[in-house]
N, C-alpha and C positions, 0 to 999 in steps of 0.2 A: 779091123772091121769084122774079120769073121769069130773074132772073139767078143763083139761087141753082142750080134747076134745069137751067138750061144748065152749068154748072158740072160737077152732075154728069152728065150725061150726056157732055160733053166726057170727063169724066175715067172713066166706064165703059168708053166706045168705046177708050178709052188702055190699062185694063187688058185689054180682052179682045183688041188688038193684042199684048200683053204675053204673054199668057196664048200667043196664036198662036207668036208669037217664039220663046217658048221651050219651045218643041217641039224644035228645034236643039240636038243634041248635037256639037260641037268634037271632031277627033280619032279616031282608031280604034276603032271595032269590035272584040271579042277573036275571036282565032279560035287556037284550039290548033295550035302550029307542029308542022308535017309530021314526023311521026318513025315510020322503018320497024321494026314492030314483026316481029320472026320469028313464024312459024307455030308453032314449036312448040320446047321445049327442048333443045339439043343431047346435053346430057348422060341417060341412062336415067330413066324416071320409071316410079313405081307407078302403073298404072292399074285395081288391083283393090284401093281402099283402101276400107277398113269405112265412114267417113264422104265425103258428096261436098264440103261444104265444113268448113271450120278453126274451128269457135267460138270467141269472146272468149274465152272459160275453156278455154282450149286445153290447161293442166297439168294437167287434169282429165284429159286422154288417159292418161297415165302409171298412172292408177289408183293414188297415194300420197297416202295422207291427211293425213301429214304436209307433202308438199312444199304439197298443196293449203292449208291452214294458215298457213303460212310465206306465201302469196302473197297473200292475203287480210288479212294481218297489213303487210305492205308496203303494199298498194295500198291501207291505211288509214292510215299513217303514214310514210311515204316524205317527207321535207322537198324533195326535189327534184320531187314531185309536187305538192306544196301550192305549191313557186317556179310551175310551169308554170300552175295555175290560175288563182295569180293573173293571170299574163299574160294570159291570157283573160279575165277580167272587166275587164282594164286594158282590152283591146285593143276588149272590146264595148262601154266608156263611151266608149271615142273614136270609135268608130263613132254613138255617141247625140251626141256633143258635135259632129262634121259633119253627121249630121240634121239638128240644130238650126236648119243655116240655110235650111233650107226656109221657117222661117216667119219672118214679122217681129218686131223687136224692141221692147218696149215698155218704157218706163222713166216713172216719175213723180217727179220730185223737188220735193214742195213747199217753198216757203218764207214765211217773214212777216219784213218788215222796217218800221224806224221811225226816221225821217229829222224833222228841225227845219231850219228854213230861217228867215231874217231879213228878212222882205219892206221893210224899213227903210235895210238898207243894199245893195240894187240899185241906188240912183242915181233912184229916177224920183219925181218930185217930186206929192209927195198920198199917197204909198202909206202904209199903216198899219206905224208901229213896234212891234206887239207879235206877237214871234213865233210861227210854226205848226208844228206836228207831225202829220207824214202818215204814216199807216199802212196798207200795203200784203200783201195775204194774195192768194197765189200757188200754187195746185194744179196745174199742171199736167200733162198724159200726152202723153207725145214718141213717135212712131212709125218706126222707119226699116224697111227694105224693099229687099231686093236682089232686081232682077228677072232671073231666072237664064236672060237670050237665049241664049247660048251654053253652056250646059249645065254650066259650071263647079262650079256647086255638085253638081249630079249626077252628074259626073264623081269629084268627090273623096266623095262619098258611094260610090258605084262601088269604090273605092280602098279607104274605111276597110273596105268589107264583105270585101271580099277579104281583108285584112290581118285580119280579125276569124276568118275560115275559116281565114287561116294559122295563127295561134294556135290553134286549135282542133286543127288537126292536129299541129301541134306538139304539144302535151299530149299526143296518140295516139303521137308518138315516144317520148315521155317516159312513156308507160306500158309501151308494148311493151318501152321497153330494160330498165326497170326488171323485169318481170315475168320477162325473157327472161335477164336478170341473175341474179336469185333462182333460178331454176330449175337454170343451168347451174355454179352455184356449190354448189349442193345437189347436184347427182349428181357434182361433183369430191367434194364432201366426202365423199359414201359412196364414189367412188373408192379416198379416201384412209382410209378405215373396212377396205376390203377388203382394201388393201395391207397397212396393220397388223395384221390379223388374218392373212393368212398369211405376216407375217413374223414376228409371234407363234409360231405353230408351229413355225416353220423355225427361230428362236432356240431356240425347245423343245429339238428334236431335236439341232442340233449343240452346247449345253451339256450334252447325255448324253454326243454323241461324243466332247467334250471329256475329260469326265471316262473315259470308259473306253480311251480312246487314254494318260491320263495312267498309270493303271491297269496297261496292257500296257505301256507304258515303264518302269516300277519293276520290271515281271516279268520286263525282258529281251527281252519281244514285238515292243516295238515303237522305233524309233530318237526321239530327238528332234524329226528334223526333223517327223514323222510330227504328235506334238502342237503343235509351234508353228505346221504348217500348220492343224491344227483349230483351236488357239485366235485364228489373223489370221480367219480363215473367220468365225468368232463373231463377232469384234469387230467386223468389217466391217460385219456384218447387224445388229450392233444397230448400230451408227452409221447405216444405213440407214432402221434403224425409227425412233430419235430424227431425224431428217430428216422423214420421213410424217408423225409427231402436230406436228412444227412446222410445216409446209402444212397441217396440217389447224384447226391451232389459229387461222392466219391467215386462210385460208377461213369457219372459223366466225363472225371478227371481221366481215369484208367484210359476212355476210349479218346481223348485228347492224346493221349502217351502213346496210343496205338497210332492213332494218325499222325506221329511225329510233329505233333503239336504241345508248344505249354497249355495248360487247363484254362487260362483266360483267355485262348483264342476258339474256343470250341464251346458254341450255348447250342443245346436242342430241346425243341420247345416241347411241353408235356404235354403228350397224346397215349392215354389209353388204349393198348392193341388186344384184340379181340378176336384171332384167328383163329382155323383149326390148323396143325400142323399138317405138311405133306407128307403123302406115301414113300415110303424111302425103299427101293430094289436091293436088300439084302445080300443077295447072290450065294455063292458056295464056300466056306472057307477055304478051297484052296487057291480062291481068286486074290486073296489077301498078300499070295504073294509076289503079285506082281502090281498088287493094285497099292498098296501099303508101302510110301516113300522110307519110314523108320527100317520096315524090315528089308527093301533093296539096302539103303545103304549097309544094313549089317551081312549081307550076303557081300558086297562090292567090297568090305572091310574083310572079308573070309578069303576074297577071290585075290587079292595082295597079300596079302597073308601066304597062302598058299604061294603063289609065286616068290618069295621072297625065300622059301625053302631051296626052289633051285638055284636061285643070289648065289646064298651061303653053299651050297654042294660046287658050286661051281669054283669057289675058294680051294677049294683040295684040289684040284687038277690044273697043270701046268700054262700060265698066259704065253700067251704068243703075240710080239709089236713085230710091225712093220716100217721102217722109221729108213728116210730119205731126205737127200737136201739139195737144192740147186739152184745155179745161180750164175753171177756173175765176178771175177776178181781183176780187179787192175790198177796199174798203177798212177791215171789219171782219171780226172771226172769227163773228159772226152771221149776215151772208147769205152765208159763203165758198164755199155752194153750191146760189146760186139761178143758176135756169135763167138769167134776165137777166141775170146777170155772167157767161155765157158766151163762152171765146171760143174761135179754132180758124185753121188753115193749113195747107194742104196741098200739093204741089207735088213733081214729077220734078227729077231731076236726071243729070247724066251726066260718065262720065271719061274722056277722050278721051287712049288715049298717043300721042304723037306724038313726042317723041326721047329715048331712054333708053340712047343710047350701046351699044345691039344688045344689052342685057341680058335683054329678055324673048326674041330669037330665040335666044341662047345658051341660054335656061332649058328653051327647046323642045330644041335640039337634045341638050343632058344627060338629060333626061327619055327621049329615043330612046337614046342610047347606054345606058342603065341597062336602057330594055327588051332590048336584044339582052343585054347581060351577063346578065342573067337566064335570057332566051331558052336560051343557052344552057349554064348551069348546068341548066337545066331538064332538058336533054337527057341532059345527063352525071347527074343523079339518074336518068332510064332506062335508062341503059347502064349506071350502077351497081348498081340493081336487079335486072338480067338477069344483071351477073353472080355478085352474091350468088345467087341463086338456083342459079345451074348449080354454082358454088363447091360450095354446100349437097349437089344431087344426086350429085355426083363423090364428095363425101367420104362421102355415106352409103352409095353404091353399092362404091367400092373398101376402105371399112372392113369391111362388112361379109364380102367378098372374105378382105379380112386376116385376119377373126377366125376363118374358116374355115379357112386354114393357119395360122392362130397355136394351132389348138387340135392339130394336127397336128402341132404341133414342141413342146406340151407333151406329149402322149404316147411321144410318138419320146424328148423329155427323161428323165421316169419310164422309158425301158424300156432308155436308157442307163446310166442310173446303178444300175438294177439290173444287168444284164451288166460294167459296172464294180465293184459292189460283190464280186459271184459271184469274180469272178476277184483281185482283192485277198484276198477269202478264201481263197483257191486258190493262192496263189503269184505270180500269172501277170501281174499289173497292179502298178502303183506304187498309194501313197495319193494320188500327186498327182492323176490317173485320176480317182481317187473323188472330190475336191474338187473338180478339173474339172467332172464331170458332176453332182455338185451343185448349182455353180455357174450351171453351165446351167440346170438344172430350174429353179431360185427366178429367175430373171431373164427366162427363157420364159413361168411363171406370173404375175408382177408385168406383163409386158406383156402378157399375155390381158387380164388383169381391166382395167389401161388400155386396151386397146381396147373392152372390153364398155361401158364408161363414156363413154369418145370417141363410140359410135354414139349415145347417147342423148342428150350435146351437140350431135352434129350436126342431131341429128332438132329440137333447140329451136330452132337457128341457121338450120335451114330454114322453122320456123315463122316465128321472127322475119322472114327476108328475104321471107316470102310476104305479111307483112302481118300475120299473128296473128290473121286473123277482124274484121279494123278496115273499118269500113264509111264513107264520107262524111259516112254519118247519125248514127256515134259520135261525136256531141260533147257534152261534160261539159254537166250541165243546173246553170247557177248563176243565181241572182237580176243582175236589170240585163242581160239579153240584149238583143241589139242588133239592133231589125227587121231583117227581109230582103228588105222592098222598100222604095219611097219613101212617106212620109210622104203623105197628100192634102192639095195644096197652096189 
């Protein structure tokens, strides 16, 4: 008994050296690599926007019920959004299956076995010839126990969480594009609504001129050339318009594709959009990083990375198990679990590398070079960032620029082709004149209404590059999340 007690107090003192030991974390530290952030945007920015920041439901800005609809209807059925979430419940069970080894392992595998023996023919002279059968019942519970000195396992705990936040932000890639998808394919298609509506009219109009150009040609008014230039004119414009309802018929299919729909279950009926875009709160580029889902996960892709260095360091210094069994042994299924057929063992153990032909320092030094390649990927997701952003202010600043003399060269357009028509009636101009400035007019018009379109893409494309209203703290809430600290050991 009193060696039972020494026993454990020996073996107390051992784990709370243990316990001390592994306090010892192997390896670096994270610390976010130096990147100089500019002060502020190069490019022009609103600083008088109705909202100060971008809400998740950002297509709400637009004020259309319908796009809001459409977006709603995706972000419930998008198949490339259901791939990403699974990743994230992948990525959080492996975050729970490295947990795991915080604690020890316990396994029971009973058995009962039944052996015959011939005490007769051993050879030893007196022994009884009639043979015995032993029966043997075996419960036992095995313990193993990795004592984590060197931080190893907490290291790669470190690692899965990280890689668990990069999932997470990933899915944030995979909503914004998706959302940012829908949206920008919808005001192409009322682009393309707008175009065929005034290329509806403009067909309107020159199949009159057609016909009364044909008219003055029978009366002697007018020459040939006069109607085979109205009738190329025609045909042109509608070849022009059968082009528009084919983008627009493929545009419709895209957002069918978005909403996890085949293209024959998805008709939206053609309506003309006429808005101005919203003011969109810019902010500072160094909000990009935290507001910017692409660049968390590459910082969260840095932050395993790094931990995965003390993984490998923790390879070159010696493991330490703790490994235990107990149980029960008897020789019937009656007492197979009386306290007196008890039995038990306990005992440390260790693994000591000592030549591995420079494998484990190779694994350290791969583990370094993977963080720099990260490292800087990292970097290049912020410079890519900054420059989507400035990209975004440029186009929304000089479209807007545009649309202001674009609407200046369609009135100028209308006010040629009337002074051309005047003087055709007059004598004093050719027809060619008038198809001319026809021509102009409907091709001045079609690129207004593409630019009115272009500014409200841009305005999505800046939302997009700003982040869309994504926070560190948007992450999909699914069953089996994976703690976010360690386990009490």
């Amino acid at each position: 008994m009193i060696e039972v007690h020494r026993n454990l107090a020996v073996g107390s003192i051992g784990l709370a050296l243990c316990a001390v030991l592994a306090s010892c974390n192997v390896g670096p530290d994270y610390r976010r690599p130096d990147i100089k952030m500019p002060a502020a945007y190069k490019s022009p920015t609103t600083r008088n926007a109705t909202n100060s920041e971008i809400s998740v439901q950002w297509w709400r800005f637009f004020g259309d019920e319908e796009l809001n609809k459409l977006e709603e209807a995706a972000l419930s059925a998008n198949p490339s959004l259901e791939a990403a979430m699974a990743r994230v419940v992948q990525a959080r069970a492996a975050a729970r299956i490295v947990g795991s080894e915080f604690y020890p392992v316990i396994n029971s595998n009973p058995s009962a076995t039944w052996s015959r023996t011939n005490p007769g023919n051993n050879g030893v002279s007196g022994a009884s010839n009639s043979p015995r059968q032993i029966k043997t019942v075996t419960i036992p519970f095995d313990l193993s126990y990795e004592i984590d000195v060197w931080g190893r396992v907490r290291r790669s705990f470190e690692a899965a969480n990280a890689q668990t936040q990069a999932s997470a932000n990933d899915f944030g890639v995979v909503v914004l594009t998706l959302v940012a998808d829908v949206a920008q394919n919808y005001f192409t298609l009322r682009l393309l609504d707008a175009q065929d509506e005034l290329l509806t009219h403009t067909v309107d109009s020159y199949r009159t001129q057609v016909e009364l150009t044909q008219k003055q040609v029978r009366a002697d008014l007018a020459s040939r050339i006069n109607e085979q230039q109205a009738v190329a004119l025609l045909n042109s414009t509608i070849s022009q318009q059968v082009d528009v309802r084919r983008q627009r018929a493929d545009t419709e299919h895209a957002l069918a594709i978005l909403l996890g729909r085949p293209p024959a279950e998805l008709t939206i009926a053609a309506r003309p959009l006429n808005i101005a875009p919203p003011i969109v709160p810019a902010g500072l580029p160094a909000d990009l990083l935290r507001q910017r889902p692409d660049v968390a996960e590459a910082e969260q892709n840095l932050i395993a990375a790094n931990a995965q260095i003390g993984v490998a360091t923790a390879q070159l210094y010696p493991t330490f198990q703790l490994t235990g069994s107990t149980g029960f042994a008897s020789a019937s299924f009656n007492n197979a679990v009386d306290w007196q057929k008890r039995i038990w063992s306990i005992g440390p153990s260790a693994s000591i590398p000592i030549f591995n032909g420079g494998k484990l320092t190779a694994a350290v030094a791969q583990a370094k070079a993977r963080y720099d390649e990260l490292a800087a990927n990292f970097r290049t997701s912020v410079l890519g960032a900054i420059r989507d952003v400035e990209d975004s202010l440029t186009d929304l600043h000089m479209r807007a620029d545009q649309a202001a003399v674009q609407d200046l060269a369609v009135n100028a357009s209308r006010e040629y082709l009337r002074l051309a028509d005047l003087q055709y009636r007059s004598g004093l101009a050719t027809y060619l004149q008038v198809v001319d400035a026809e021509r102009t007019l409907l091709n001045n018009e079609l690129l207004a209404v593409q630019i009115r379109s272009q500014r409200l893409i841009s305005t999505v494309v800046l939302i997009k590059s700003l982040g869309g209203g994504w926070t560190p703290d948007t992450i999909p809430a699914t069953t089996g999340a994976a703690p976010t600290t360690q386990p009490q050991k």
